[in-house]
C-alpha positions in Angstrom: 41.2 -10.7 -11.6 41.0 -13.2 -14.3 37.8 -14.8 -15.5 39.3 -18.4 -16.3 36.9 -19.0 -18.4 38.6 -17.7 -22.2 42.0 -18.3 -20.6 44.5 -19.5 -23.2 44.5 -23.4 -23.5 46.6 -24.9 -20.9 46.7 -22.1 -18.2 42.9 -22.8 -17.1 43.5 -23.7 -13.4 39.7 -23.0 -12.0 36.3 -22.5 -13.8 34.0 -19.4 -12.5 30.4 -20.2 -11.9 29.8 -16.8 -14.0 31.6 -13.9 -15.6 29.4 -10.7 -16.3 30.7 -8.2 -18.7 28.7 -4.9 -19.3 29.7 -2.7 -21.9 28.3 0.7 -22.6 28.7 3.9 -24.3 26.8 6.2 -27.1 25.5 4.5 -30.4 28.4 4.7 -32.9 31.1 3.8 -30.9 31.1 -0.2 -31.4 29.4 -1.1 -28.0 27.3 -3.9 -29.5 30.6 -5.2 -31.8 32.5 -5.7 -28.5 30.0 -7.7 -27.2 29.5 -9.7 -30.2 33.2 -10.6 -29.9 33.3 -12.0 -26.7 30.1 -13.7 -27.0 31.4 -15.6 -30.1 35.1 -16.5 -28.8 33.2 -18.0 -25.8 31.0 -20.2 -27.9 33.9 -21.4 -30.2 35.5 -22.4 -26.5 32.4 -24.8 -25.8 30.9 -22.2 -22.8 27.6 -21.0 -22.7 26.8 -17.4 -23.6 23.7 -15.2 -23.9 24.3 -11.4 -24.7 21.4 -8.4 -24.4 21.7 -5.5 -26.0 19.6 -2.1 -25.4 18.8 1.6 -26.4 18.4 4.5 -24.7 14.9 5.8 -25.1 15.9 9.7 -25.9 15.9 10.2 -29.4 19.7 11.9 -29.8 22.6 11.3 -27.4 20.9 8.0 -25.9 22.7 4.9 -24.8 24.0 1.8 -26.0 24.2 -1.0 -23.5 25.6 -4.9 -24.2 25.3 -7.1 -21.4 27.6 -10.4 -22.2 27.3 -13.4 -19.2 29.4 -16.4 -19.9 29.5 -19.9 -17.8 30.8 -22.7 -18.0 27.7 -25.3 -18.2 24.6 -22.8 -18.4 23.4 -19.1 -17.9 21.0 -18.7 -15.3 20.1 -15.1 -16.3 20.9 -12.9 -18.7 20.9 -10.1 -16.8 24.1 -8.5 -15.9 23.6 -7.8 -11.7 27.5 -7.6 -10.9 29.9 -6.9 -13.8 33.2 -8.4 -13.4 34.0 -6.3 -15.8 32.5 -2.6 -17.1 33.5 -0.8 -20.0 32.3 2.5 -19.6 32.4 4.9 -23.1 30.9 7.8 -21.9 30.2 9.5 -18.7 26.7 9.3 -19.1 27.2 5.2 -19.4 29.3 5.6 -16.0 27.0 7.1 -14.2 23.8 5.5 -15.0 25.6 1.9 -14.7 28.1 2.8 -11.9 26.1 0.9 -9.2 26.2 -2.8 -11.3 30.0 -2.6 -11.4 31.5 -5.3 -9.0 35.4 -5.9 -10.4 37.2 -3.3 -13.0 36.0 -0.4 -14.2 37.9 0.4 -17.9 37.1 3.7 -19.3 38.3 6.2 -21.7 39.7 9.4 -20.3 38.4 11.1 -22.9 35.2 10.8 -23.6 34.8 9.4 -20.0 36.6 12.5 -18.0 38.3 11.9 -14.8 36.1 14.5 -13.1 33.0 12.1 -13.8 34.8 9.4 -11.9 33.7 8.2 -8.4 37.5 6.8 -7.2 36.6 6.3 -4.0 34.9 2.8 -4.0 36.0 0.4 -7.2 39.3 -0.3 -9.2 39.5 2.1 -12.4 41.1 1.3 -15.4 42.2 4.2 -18.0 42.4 3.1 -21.6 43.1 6.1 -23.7 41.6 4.4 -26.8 40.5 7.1 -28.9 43.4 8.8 -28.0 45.7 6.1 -29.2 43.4 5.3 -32.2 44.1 9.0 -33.6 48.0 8.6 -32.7 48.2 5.8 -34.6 45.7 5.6 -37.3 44.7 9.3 -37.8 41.1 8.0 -36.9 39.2 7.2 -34.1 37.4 4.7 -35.3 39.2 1.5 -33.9 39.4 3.2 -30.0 36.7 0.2 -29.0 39.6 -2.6 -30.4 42.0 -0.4 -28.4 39.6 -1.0 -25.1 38.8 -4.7 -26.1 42.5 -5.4 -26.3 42.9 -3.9 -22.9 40.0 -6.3 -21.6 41.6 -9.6 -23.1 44.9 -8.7 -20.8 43.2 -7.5 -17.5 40.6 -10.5 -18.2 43.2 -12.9 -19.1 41.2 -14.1 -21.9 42.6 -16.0 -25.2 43.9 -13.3 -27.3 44.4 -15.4 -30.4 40.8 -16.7 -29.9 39.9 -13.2 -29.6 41.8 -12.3 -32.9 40.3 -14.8 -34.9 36.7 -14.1 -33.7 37.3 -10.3 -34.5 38.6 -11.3 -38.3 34.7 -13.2 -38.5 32.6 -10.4 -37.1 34.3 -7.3 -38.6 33.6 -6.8 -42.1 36.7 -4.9 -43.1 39.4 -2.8 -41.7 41.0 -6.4 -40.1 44.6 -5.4 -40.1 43.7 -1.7 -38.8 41.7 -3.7 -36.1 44.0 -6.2 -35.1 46.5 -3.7 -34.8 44.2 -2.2 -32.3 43.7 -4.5 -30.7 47.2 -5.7 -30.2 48.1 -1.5 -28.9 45.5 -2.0 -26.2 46.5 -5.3 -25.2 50.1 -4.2 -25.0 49.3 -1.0 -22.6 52.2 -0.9 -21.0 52.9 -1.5 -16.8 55.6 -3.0 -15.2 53.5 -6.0 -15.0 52.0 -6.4 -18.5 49.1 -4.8 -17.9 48.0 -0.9 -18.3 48.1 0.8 -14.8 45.0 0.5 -12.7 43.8 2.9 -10.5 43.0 1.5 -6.7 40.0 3.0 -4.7 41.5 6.7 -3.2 44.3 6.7 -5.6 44.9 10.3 -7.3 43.9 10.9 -10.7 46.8 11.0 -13.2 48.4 14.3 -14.5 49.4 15.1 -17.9 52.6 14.6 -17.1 52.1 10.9 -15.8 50.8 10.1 -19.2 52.4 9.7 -22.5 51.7 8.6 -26.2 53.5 5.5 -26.2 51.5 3.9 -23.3 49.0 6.1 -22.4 47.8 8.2 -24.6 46.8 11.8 -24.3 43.9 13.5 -23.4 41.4 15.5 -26.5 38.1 16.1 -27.6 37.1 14.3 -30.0 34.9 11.1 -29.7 35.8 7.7 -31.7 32.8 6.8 -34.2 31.9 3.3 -35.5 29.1 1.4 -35.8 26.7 0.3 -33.0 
């Protein structure tokens, strides 16, 4: 699935009406920076973008939600209704947004577990971004550029476009970051991309993943700002 919209320039073969991106996870774990990036590599592109962001209402452990809809000429609604693309952080953000998923699902095996997944119905994508953020930067702070350089492949968007946007909304840590998001984007698969898991396909064993594409599986839960 490609949006064509933030393709690199000179591989744009069609324009879609609409791309909807959701993105959502736990405060702290860059949800709103994500969506700040896309929004603002679309604009630089000449497309039209409007981005919502929201808060749970509990007062510890409550949501973050970023809803990014891009088009070519103008945005209709804001509202995300049928994500192309979901990037779920948490299993609480899978479940309560499951239903407005339409295309890929990306998630993070560990602070997403496979046993919250519903495989039965939509195409899941596992990004081991903490994971990989701890493997190679002792910290799991840069797990959401790990996932947004997995989105920029499976979306087909302009990775250099992407880069340079990132180096204007992130106030520090731009190599770390760039390096992260470069890891994600180079998830390995036999066709470029990290390995998607089909509707009834069998959750992955330890032993079908490794550190130098997949990651591992742990506990602990990447941490940056909102």
């Amino acid at each position: 699935m490609s949006t064509d919209l933030m393709a690199p320039q000179g591989q744009q073969t069609r324009v879609r009406p609409r791309t909807e991106i959701l993105i959502s996870g736990f405060g702290g774990q860059g949800v709103i920076r994500l969506g700040q990036i896309l929004g603002l590599t679309a604009i630089e592109q000449g497309l039209k973008v409007t981005m919502l962001k929201s808060h749970g209402t509990e007062t510890r452990g409550g949501y973050v939600r970023a809803q990014v809809v891009i088009a070519p000429d103008y945005v209709d609604s804001p509202v995300v209704e049928a994500a192309d693309f979901f990037i779920a952080f948490s299993a609480s953000a899978y479940k309560k947004f499951y239903d407005l998923a339409a295309g890929v699902i990306l998630y993070d095996p560990e602070t997403c577990p496979d046993d919250n997944l519903r495989l039965g119905e939509k195409t899941h994508l596992a990004v081991p971004a903490t994971a990989l953020s701890k493997e190679h930067f002792n910290n799991p702070l840069f797990a959401n550029m790990i996932m947004l350089g997995a989105l920029v492949r499976v979306a087909d968007l302009d990775r250099e476009a992407v880069r340079t946007t990132m180096l204007k909304v992130l106030p520090r840590y731009h190599e770390q970051n760039l390096n992260a998001l470069d890891i994600g984007y180079d998830l390995a698969g036999a066709n470029g991309r990290a390995p998607a898991r089909a509707p009834d396909a069998a959750p992955p064993t330890a032993a079908d993943t490794s550190t130098s594409d997949l990651g591992v599986q742990g506990k602990d839960q990447g941490v940056v700002d909102d």
